[in-house]
N, CA, C and O atoms as CSV, one atom per row, in Angstrom:
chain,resi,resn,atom,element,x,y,z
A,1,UNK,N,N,12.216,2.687,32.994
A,1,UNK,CA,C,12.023,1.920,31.786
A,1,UNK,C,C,10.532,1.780,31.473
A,1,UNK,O,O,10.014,1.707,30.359
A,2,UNK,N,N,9.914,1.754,32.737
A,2,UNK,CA,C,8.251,1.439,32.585
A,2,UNK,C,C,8.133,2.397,32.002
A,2,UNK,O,O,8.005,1.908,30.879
A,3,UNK,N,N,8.044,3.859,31.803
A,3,UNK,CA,C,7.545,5.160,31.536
A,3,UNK,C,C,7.882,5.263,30.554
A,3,UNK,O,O,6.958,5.517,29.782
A,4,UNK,N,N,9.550,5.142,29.765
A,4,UNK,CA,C,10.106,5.352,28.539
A,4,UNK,C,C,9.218,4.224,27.471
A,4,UNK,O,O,9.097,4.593,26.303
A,5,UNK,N,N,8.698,3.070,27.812
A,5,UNK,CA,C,7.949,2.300,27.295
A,5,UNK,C,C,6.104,2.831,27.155
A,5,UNK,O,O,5.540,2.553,26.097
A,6,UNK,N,N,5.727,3.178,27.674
A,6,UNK,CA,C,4.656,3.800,28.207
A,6,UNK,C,C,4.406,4.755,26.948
A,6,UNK,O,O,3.612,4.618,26.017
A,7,UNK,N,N,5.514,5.965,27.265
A,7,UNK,CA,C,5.425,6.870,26.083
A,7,UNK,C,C,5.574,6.826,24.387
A,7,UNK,O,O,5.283,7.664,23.535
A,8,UNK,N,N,6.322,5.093,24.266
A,8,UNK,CA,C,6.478,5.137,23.032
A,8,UNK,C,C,5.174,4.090,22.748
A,8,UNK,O,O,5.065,3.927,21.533
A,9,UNK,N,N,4.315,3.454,23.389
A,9,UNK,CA,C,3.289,3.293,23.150
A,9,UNK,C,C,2.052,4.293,23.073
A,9,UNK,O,O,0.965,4.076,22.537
A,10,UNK,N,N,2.385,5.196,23.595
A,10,UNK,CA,C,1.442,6.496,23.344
A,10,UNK,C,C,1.493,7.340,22.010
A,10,UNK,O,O,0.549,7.933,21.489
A,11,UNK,N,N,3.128,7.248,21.460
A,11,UNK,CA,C,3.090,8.057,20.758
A,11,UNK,C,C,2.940,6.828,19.528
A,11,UNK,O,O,2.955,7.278,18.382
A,12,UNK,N,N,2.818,5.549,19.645
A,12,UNK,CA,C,2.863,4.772,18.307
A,12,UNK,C,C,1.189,4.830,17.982
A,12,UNK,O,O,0.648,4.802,16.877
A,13,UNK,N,N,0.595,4.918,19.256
A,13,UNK,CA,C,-0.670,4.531,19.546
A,13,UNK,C,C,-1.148,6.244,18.774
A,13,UNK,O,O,-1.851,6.094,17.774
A,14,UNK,N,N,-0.978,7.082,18.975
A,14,UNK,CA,C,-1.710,8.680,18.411
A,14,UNK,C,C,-1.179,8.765,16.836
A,14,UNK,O,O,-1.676,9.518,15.998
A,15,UNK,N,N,0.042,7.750,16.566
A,15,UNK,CA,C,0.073,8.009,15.216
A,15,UNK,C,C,-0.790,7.128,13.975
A,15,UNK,O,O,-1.103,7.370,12.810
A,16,UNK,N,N,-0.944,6.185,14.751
A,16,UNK,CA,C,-2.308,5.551,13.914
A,16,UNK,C,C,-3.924,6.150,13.952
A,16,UNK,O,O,-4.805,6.028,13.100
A,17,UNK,N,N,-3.951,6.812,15.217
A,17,UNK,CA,C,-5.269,6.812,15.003
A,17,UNK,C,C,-5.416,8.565,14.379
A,17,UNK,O,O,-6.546,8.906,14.029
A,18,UNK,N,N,-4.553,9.348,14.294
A,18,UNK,CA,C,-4.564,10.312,13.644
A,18,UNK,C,C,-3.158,10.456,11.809
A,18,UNK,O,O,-2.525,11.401,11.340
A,19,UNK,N,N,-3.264,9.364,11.507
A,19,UNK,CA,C,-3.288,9.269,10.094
A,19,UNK,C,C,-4.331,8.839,9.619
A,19,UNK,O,O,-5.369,8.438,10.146
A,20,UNK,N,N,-3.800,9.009,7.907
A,20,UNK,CA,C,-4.997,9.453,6.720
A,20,UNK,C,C,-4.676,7.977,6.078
A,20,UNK,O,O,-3.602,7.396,5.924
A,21,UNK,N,N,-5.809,7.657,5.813
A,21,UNK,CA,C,-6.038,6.396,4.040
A,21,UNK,C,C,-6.473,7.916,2.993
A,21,UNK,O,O,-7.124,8.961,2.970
A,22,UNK,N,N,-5.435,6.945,2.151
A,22,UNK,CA,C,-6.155,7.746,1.089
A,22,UNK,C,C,-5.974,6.494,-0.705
A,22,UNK,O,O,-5.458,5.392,-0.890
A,23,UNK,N,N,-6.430,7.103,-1.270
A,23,UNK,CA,C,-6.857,5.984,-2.337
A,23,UNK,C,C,-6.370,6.777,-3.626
A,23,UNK,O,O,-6.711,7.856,-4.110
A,24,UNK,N,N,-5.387,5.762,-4.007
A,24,UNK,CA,C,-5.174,5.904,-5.283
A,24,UNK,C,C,-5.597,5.348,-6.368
A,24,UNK,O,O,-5.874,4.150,-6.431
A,25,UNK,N,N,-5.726,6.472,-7.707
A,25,UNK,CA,C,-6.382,5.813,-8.825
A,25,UNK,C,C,-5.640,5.760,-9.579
A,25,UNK,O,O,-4.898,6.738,-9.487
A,26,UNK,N,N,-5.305,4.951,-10.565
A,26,UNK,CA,C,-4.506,4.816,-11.691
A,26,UNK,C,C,-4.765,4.508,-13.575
A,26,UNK,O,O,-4.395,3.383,-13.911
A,27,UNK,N,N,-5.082,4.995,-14.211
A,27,UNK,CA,C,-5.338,4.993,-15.297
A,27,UNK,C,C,-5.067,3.786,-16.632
A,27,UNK,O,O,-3.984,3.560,-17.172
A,28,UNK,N,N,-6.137,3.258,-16.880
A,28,UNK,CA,C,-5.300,1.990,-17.456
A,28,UNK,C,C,-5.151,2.292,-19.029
A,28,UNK,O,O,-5.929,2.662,-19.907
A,29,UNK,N,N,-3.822,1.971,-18.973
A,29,UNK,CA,C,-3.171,2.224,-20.051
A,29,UNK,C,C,-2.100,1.318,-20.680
A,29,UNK,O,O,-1.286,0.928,-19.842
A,30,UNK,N,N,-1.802,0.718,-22.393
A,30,UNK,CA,C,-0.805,-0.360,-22.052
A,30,UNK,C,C,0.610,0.264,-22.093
A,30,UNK,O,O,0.682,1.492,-22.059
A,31,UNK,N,N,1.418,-0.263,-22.142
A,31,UNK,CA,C,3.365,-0.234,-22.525
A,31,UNK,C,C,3.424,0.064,-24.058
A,31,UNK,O,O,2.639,-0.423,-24.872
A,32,UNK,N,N,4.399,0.883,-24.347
A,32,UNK,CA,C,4.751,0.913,-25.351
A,32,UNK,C,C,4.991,-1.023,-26.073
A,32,UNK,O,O,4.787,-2.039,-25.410
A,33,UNK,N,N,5.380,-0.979,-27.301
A,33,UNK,CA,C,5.957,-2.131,-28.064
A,33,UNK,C,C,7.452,-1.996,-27.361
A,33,UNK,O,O,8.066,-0.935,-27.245
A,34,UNK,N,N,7.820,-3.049,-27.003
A,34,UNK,CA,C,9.217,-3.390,-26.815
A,34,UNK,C,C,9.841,-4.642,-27.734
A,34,UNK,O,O,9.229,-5.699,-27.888
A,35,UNK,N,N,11.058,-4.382,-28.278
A,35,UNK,CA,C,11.596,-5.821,-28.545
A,35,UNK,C,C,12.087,-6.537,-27.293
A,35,UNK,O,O,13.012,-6.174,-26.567
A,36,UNK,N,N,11.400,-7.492,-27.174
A,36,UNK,CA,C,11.878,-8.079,-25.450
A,36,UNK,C,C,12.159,-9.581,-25.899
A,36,UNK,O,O,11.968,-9.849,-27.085
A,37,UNK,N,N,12.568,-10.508,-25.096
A,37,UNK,CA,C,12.674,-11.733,-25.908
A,37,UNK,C,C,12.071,-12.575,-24.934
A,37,UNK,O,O,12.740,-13.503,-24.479
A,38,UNK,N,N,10.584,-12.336,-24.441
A,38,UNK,CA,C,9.640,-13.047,-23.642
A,38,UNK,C,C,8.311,-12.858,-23.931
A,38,UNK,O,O,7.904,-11.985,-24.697
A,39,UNK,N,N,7.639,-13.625,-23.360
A,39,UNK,CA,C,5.742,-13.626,-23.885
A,39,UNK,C,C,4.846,-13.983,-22.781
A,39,UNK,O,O,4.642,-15.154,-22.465
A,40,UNK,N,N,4.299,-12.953,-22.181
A,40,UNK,CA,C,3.287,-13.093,-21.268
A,40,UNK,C,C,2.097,-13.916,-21.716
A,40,UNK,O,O,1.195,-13.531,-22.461
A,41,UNK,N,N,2.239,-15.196,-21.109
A,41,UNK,CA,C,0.633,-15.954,-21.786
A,41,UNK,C,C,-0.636,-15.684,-20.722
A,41,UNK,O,O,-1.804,-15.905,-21.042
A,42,UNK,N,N,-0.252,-15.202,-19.480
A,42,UNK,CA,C,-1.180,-15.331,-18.413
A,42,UNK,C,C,-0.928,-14.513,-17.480
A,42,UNK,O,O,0.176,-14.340,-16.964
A,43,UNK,N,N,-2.110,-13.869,-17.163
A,43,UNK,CA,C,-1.757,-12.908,-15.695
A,43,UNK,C,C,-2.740,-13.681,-14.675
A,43,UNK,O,O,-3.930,-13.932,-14.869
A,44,UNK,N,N,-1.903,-14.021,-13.459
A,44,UNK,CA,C,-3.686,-14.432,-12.514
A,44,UNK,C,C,-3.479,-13.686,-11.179
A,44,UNK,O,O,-2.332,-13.676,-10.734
A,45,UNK,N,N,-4.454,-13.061,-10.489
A,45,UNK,CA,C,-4.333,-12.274,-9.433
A,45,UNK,C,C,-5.704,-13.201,-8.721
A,45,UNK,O,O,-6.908,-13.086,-8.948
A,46,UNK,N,N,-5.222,-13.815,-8.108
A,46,UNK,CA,C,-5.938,-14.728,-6.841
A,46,UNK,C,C,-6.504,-13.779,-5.564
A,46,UNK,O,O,-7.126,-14.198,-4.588
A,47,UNK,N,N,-6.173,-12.590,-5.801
A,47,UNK,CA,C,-6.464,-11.940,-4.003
A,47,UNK,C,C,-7.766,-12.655,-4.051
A,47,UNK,O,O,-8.204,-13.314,-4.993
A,48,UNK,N,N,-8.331,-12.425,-2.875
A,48,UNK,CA,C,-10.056,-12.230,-2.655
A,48,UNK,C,C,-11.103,-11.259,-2.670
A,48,UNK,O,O,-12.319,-11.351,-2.839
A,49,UNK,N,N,-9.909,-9.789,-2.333
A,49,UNK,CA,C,-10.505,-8.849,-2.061
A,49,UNK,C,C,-9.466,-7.796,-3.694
A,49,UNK,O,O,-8.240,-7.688,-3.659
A,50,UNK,N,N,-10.126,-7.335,-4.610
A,50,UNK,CA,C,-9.692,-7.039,-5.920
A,50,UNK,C,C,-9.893,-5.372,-6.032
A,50,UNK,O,O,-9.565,-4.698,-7.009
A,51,UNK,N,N,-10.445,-4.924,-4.928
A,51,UNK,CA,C,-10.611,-3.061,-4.590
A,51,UNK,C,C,-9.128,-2.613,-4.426
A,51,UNK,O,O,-8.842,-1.648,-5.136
A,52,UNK,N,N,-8.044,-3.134,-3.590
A,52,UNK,CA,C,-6.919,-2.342,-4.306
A,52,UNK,C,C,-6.210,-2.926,-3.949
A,52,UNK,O,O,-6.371,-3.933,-3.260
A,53,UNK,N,N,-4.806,-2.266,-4.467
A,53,UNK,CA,C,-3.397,-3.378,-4.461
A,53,UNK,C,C,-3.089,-3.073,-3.101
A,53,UNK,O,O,-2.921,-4.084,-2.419
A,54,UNK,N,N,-2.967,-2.013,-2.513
A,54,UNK,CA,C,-2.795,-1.770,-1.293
A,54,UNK,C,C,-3.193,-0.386,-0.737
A,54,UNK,O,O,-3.853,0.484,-1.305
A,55,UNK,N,N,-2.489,-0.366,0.855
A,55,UNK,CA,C,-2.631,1.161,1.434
A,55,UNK,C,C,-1.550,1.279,2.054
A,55,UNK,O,O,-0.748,0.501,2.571
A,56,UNK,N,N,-1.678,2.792,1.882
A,56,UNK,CA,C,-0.715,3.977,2.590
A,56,UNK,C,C,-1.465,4.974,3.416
A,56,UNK,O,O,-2.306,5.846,3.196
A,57,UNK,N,N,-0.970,4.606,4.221
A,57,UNK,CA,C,-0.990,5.910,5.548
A,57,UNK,C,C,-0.214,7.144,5.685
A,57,UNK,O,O,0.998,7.070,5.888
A,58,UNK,N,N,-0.719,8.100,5.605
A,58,UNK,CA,C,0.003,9.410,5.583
A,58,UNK,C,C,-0.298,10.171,6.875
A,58,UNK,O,O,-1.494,10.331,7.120
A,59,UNK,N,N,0.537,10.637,7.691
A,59,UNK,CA,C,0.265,11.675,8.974
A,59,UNK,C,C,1.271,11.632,9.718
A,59,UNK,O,O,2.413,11.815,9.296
A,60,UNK,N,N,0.945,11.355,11.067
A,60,UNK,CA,C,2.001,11.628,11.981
A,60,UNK,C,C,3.391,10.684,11.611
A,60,UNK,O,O,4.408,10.787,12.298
């Protein structure tokens, strides 16, 4: 059990340090007109840190 544990910490451990960040950009653009039957008065985004919405890891 020690060993079968061992190895899946090895292999969780090589898949982080050999995946990729990578950064997406997105184009700002608005929505078409909709008939909708609501009204956005306010958007507030509180993060602290405003560089991106998030990340993805791509690799092993």
């Amino acid at each position: 059990m020690k060993s079968t544990f061992t190895a899946l910490l090895l292999l969780f451990t090589f898949s982080i340090v050999f995946s990729q960040s990578r950064t997406l950009s997105f184009k700002n653009q608005s929505l078409e007109s909709l008939d909708r039957q609501f009204y956005i008065a306010e958007v507030i985004d509180s993060r602290p840190n405003k560089q991106a919405v998030g990340e993805v890891q791509a690799g092993l």
